[in-house]
Backbone as a chain_set.jsonl record, in Angstrom:
{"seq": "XXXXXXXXXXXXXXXXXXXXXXXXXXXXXXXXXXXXXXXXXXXXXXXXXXXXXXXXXXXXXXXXXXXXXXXXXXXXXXXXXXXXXXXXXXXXXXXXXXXXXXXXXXXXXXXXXXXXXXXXXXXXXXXXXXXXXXXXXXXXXXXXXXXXXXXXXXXXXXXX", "coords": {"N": [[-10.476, -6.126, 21.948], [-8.364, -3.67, 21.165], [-8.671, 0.254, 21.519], [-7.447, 1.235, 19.821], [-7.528, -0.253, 17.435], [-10.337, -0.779, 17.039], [-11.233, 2.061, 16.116], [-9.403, 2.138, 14.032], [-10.582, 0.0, 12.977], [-13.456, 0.608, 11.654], [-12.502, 2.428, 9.75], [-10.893, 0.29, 7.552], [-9.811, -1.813, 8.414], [-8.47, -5.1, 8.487], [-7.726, -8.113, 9.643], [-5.667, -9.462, 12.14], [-3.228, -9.015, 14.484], [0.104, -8.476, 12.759], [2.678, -7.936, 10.005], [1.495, -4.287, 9.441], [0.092, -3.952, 6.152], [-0.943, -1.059, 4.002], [-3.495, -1.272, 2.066], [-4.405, 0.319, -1.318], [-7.316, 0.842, -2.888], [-9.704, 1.481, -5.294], [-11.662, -0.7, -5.872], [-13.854, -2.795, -4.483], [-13.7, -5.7, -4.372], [-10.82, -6.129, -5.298], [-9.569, -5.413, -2.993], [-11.046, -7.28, -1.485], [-9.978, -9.565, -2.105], [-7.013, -8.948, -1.683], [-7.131, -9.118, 0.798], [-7.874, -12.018, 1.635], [-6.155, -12.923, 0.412], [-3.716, -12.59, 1.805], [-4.441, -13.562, 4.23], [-3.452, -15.595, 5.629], [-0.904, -15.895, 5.299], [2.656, -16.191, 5.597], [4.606, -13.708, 6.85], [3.017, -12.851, 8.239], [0.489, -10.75, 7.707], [-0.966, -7.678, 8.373], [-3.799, -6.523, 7.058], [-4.99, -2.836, 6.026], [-7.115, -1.171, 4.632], [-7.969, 1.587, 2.199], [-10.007, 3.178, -0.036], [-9.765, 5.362, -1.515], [-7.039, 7.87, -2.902], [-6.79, 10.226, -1.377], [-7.915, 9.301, 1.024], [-6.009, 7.441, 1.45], [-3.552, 9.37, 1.795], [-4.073, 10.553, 4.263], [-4.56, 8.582, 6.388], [-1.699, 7.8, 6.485], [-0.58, 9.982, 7.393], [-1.931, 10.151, 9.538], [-4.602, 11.293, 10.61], [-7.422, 12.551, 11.269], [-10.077, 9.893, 9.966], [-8.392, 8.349, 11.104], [-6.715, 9.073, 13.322], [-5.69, 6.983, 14.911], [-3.892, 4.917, 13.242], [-1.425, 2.328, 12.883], [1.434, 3.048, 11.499], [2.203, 1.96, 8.271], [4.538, -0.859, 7.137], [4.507, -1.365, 4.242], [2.927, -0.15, 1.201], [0.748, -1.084, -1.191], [-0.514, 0.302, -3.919], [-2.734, 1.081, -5.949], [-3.002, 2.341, -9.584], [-4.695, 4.142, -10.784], [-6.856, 6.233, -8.97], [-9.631, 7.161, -8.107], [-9.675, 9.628, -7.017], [-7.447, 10.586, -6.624], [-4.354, 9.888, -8.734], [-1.599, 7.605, -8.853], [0.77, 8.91, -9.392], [1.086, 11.269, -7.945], [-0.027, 10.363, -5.536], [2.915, 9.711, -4.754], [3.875, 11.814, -5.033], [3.023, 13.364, -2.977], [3.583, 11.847, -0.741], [6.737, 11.854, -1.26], [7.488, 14.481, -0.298], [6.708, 15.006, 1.875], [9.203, 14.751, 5.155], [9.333, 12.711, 7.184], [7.594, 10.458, 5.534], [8.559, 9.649, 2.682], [10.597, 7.79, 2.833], [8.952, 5.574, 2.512], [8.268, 2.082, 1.23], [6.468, 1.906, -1.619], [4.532, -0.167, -3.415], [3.233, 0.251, -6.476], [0.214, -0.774, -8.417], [-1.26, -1.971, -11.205], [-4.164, -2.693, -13.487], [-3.494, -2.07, -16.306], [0.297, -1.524, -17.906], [1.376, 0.852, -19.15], [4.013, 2.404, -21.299], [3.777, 4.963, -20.721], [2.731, 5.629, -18.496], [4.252, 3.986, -16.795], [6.991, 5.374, -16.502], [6.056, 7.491, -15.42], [5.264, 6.674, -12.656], [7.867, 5.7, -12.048], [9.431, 8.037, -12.083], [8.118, 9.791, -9.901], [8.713, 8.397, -7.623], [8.076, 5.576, -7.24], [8.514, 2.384, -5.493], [8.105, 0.043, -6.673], [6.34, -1.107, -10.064], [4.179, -3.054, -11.067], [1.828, -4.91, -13.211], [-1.37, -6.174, -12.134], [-2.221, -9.061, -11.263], [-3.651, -11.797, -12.047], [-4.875, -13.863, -10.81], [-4.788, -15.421, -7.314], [-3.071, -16.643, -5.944], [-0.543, -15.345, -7.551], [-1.304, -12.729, -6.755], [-0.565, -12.679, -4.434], [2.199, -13.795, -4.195], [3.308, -11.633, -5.836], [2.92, -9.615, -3.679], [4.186, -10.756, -1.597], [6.675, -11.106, -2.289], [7.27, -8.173, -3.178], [7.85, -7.285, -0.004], [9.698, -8.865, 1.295], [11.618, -8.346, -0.444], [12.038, -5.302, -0.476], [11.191, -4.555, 2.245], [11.322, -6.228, 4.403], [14.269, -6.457, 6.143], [15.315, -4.774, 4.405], [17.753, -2.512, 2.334], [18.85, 0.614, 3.046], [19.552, 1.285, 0.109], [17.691, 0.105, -1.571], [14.943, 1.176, -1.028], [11.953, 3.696, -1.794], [12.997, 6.631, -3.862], [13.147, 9.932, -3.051]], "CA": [[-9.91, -5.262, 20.932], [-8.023, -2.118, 21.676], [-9.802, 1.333, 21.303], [-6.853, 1.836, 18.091], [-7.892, -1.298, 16.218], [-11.803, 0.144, 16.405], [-11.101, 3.203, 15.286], [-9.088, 1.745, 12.601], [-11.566, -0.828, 12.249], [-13.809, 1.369, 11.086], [-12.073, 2.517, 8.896], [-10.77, -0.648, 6.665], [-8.594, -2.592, 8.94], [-8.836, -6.63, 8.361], [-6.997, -9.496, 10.179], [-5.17, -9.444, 13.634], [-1.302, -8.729, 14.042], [0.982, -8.607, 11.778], [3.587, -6.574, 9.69], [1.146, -3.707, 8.555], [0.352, -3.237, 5.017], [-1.755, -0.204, 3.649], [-3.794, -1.529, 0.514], [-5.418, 1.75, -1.925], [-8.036, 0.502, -4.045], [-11.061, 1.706, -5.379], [-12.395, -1.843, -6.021], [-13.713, -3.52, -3.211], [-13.604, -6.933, -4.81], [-9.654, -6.511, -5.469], [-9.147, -5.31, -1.506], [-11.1, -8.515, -0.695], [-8.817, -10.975, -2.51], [-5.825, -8.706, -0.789], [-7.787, -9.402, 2.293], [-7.707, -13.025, 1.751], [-4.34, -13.599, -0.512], [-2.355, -12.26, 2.684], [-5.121, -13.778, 5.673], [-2.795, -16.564, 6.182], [0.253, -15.803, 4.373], [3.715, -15.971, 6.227], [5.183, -13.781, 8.391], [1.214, -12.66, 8.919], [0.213, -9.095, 7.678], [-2.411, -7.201, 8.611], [-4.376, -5.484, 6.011], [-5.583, -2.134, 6.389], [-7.742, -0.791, 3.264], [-9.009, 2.997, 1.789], [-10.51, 3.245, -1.114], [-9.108, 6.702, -2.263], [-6.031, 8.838, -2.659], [-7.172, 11.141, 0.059], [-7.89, 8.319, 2.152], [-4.235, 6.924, 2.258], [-2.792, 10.55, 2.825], [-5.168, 10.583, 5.759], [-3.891, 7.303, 7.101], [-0.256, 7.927, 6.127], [-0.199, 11.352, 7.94], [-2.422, 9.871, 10.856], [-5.186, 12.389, 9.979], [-8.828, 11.689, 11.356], [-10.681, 9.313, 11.615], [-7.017, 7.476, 11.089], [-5.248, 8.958, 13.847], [-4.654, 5.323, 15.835], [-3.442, 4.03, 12.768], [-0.372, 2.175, 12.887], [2.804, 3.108, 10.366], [2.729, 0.744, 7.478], [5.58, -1.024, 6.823], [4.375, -0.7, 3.252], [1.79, 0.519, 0.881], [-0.069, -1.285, -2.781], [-1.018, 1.833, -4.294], [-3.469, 1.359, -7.393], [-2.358, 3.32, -10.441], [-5.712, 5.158, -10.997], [-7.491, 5.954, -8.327], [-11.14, 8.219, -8.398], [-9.484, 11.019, -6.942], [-5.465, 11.334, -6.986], [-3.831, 9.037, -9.422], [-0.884, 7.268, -7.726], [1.899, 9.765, -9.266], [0.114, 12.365, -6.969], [-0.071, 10.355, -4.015], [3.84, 9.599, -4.046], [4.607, 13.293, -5.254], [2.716, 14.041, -1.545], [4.801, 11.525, 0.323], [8.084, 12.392, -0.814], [7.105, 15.723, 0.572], [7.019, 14.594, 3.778], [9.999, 13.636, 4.961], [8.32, 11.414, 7.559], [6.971, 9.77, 4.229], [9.302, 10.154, 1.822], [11.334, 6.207, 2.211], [8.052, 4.124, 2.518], [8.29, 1.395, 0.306], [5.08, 1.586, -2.212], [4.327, -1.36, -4.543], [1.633, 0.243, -7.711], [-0.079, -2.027, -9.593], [-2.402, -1.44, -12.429], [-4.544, -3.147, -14.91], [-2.531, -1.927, -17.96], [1.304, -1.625, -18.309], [2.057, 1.673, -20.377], [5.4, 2.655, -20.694], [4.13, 6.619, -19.594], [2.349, 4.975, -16.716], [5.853, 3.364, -16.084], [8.21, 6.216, -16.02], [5.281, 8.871, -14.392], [5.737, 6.511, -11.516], [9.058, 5.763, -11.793], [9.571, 9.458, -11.723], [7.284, 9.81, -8.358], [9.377, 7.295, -6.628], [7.264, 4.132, -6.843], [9.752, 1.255, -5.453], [7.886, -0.884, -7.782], [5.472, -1.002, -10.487], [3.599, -4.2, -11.726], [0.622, -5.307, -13.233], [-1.854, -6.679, -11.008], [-2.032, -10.106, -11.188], [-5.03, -12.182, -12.336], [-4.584, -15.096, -9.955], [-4.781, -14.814, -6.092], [-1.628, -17.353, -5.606], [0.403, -14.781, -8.053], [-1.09, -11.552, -6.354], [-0.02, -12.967, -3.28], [3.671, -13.614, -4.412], [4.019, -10.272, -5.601], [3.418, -9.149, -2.38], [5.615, -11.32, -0.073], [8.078, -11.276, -2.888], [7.848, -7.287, -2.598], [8.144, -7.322, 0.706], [10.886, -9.623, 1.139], [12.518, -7.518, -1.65], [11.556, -3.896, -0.289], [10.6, -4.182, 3.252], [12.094, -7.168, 5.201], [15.702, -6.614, 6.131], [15.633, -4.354, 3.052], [18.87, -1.427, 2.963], [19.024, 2.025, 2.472], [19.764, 1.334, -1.103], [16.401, -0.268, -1.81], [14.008, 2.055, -0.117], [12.282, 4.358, -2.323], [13.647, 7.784, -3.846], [11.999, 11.094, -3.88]], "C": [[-9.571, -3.907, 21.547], [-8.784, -1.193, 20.973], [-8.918, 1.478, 19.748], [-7.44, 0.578, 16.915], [-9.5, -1.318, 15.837], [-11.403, 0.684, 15.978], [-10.617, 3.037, 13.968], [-10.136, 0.564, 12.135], [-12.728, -0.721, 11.604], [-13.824, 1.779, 9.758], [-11.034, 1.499, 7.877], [-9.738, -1.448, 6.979], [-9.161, -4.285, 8.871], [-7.598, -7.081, 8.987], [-6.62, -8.784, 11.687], [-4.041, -8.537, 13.566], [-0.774, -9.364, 13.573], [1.77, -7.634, 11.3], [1.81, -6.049, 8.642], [1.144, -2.839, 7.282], [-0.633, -2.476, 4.766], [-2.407, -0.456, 1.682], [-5.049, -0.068, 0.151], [-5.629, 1.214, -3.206], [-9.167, 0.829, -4.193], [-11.928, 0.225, -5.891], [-12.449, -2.813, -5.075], [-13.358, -4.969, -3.265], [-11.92, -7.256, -5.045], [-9.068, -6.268, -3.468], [-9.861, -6.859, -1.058], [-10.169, -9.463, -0.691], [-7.748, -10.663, -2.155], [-6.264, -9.324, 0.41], [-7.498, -10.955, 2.395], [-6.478, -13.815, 1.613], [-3.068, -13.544, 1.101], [-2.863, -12.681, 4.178], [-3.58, -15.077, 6.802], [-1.622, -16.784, 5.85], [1.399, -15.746, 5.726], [4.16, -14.593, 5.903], [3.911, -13.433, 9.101], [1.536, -11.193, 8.726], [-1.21, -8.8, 7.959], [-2.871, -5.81, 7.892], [-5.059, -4.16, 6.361], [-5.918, -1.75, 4.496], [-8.804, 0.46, 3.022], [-9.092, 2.481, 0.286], [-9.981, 4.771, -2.196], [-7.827, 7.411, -1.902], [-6.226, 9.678, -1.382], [-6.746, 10.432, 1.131], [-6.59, 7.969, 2.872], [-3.498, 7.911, 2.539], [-3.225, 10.371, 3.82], [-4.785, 9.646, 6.545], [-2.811, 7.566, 7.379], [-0.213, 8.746, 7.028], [-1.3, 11.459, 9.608], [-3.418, 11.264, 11.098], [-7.036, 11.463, 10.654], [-9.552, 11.144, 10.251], [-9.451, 8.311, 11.552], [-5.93, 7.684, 12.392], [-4.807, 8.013, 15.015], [-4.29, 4.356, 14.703], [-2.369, 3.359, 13.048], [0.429, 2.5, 11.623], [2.754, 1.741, 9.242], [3.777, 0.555, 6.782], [6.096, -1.097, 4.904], [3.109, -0.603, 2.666], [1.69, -0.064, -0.72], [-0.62, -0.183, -2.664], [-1.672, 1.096, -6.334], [-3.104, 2.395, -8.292], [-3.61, 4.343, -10.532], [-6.856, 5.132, -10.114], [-9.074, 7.376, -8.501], [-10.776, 9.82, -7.999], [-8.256, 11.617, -6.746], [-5.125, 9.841, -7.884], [-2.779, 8.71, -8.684], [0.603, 7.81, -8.229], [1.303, 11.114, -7.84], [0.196, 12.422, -6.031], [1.379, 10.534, -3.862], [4.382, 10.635, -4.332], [4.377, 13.647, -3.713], [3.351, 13.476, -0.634], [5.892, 11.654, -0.095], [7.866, 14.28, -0.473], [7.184, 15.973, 1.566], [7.841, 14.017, 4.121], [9.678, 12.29, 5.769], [7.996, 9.98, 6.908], [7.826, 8.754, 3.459], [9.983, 8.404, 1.815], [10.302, 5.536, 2.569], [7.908, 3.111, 1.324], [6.396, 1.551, -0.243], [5.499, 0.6, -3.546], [3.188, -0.528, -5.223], [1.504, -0.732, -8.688], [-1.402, -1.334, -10.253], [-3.251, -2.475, -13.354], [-4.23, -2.827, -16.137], [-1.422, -1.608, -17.141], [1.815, -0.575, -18.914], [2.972, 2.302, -20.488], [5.308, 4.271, -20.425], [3.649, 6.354, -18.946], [3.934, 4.745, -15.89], [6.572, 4.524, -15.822], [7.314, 7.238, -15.499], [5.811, 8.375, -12.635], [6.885, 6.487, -10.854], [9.529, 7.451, -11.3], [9.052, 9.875, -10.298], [7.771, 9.344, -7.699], [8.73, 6.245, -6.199], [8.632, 3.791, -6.14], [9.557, 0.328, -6.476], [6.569, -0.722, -8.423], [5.148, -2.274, -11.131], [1.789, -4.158, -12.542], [0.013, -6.25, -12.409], [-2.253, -8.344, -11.817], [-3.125, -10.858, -11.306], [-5.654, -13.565, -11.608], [-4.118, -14.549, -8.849], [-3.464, -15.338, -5.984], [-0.12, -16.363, -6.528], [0.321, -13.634, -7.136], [-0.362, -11.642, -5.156], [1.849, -13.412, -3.253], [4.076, -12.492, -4.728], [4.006, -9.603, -4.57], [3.982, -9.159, -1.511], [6.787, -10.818, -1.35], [8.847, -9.123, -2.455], [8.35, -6.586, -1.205], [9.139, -7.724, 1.425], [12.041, -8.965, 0.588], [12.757, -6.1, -0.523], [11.812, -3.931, 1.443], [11.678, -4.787, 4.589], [13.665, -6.997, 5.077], [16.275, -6.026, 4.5], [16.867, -2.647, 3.272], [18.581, -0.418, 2.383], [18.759, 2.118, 0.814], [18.376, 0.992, -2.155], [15.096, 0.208, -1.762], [13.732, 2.952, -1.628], [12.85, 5.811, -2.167], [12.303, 8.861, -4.018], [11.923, 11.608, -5.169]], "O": [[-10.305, -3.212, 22.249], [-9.476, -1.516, 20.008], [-9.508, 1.76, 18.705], [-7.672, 0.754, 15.719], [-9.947, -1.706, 14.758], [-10.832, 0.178, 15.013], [-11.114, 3.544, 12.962], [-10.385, 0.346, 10.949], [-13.177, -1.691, 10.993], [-14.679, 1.636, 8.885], [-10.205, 2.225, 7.329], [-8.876, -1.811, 6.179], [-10.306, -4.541, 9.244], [-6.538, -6.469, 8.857], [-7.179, -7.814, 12.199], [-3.899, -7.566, 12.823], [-0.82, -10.592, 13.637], [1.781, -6.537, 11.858], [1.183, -6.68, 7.79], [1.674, -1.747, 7.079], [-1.646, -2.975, 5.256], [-1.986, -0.039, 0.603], [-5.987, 0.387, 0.807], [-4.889, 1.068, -4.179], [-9.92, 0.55, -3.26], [-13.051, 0.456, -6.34], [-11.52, -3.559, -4.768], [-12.765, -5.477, -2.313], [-11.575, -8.438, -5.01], [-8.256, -7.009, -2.914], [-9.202, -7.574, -0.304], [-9.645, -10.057, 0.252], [-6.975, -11.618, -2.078], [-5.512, -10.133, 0.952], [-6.791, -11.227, 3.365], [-5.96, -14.762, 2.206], [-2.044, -14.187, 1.333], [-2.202, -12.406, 5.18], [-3.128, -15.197, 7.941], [-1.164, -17.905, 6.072], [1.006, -15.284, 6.797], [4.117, -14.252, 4.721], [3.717, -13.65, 10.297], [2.429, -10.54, 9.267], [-2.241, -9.457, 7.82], [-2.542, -4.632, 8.026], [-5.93, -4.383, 7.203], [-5.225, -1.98, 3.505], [-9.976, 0.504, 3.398], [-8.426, 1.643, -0.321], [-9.951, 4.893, -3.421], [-7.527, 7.557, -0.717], [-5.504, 9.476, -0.406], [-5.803, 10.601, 1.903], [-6.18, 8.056, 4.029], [-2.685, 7.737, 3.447], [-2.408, 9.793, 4.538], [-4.652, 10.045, 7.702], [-2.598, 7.652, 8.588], [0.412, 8.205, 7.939], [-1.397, 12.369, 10.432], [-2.967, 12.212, 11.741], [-7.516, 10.34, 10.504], [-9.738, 11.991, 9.377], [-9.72, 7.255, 12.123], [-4.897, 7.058, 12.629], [-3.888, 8.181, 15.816], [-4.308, 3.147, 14.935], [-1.969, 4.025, 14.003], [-0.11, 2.103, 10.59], [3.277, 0.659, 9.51], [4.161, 1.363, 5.936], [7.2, -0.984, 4.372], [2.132, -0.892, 3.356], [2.483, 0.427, -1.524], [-1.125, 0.317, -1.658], [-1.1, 0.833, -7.392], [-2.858, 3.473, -7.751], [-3.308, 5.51, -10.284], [-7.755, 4.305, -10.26], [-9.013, 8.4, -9.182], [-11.297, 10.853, -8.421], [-8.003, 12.821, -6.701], [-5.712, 8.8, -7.587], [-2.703, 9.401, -7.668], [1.597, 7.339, -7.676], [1.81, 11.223, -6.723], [0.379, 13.411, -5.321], [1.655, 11.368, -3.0], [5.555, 10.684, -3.961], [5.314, 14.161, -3.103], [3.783, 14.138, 0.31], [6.604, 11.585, 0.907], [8.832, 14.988, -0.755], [7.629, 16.954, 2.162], [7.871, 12.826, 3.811], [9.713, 11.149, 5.309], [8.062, 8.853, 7.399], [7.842, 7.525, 3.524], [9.837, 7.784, 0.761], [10.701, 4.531, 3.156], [7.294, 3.571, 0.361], [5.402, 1.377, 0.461], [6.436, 0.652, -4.343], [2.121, -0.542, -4.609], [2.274, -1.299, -9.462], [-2.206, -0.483, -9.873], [-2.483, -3.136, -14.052], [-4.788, -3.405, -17.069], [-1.605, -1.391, -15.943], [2.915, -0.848, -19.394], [2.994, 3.133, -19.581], [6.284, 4.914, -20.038], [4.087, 7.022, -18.01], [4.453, 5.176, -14.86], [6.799, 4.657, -14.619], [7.998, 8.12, -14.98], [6.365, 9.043, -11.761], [7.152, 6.904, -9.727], [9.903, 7.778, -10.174], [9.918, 10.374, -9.58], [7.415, 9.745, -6.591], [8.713, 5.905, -5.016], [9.615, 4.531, -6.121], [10.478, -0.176, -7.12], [5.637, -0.3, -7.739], [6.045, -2.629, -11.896], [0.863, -3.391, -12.278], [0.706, -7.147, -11.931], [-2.534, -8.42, -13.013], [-3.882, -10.537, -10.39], [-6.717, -14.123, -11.885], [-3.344, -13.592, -8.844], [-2.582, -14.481, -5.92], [1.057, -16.596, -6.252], [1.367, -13.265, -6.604], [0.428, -10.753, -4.839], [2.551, -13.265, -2.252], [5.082, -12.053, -4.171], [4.993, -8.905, -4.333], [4.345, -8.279, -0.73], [7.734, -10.105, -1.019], [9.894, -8.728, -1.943], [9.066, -5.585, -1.187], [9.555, -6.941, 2.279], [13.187, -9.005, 1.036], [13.766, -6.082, 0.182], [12.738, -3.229, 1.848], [12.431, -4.197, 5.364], [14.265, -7.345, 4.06], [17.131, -6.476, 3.738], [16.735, -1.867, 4.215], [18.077, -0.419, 1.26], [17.923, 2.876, 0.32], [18.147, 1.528, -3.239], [14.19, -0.316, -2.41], [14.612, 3.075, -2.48], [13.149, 6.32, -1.087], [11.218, 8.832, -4.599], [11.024, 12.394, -5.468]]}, "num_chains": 1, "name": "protein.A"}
């Protein structure tokens, strides 16, 4: 193992190589079933996982103890997290321009249409409810990826 995949391993990196995704959840039990839904999934991602808003700035912005993270190609962002809600976080990455077109997928346990347009407003790329079945959570994620990420254009990317 390279010295960057400790350091990130440490800090909440799961599987091998792959395209990396950045999962932000305060429930360890929903990062596991990311952990698993995507272990063996085509094209092969490799999960990295914080638990707080902070956390994924800190990653995102390659910020100790993150700074051998790699760039994720994108980011599940939980709608309510213990200490930035996930309008918050993507108010701080379109800030950066660095930031600013990373595709983020939020998902939530409720649906409410001012949940919906706070994010929309923030520049989610997409907002769903999270999925109560591993074989669904795991399609919304290739599907957003596929959608968003993979051979995805300018036009698709989000906005600040």
């Amino acid at each position: 193992m390279t010295e960057q995949h400790d350091e990130v391993g440490a800090s909440g990196r799961s599987g091998g190589d792959g395209v990396p995704v950045l999962v932000v959840d305060d429930n360890p039990q929903f990062l596991d079933v990311v952990r698993a839904a995507l272990a063996r999934t085509p094209p092969g991602f490799a999960v990295f996982a914080v638990e707080s808003g902070t956390k994924a700035l800190a990653f995102l912005r390659r910020e100790p103890p993150f700074a051998s993270a790699p760039r994720p190609a994108f980011v599940v962002l939980d709608l309510r997290l213990p200490d930035l809600e996930a309008p918050d976080v993507l108010r701080r990455l379109a800030a950066r321009g660095d930031l600013d077109a990373l595709p983020v997928l939020v998902v939530s346990q409720a649906q409410w249409e001012e949940d919906a347009a706070a994010i929309q407003r923030a520049g989610a790329t997409a907002f769903h409810l999270k999925p109560s079945r591993v074989q669904a959570l795991r399609n919304l994620i290739v599907d957003f990826w596929k959608e968003h990420v993979d051979g995805a254009t300018a036009a698709h990317r989000r906005r600040p």
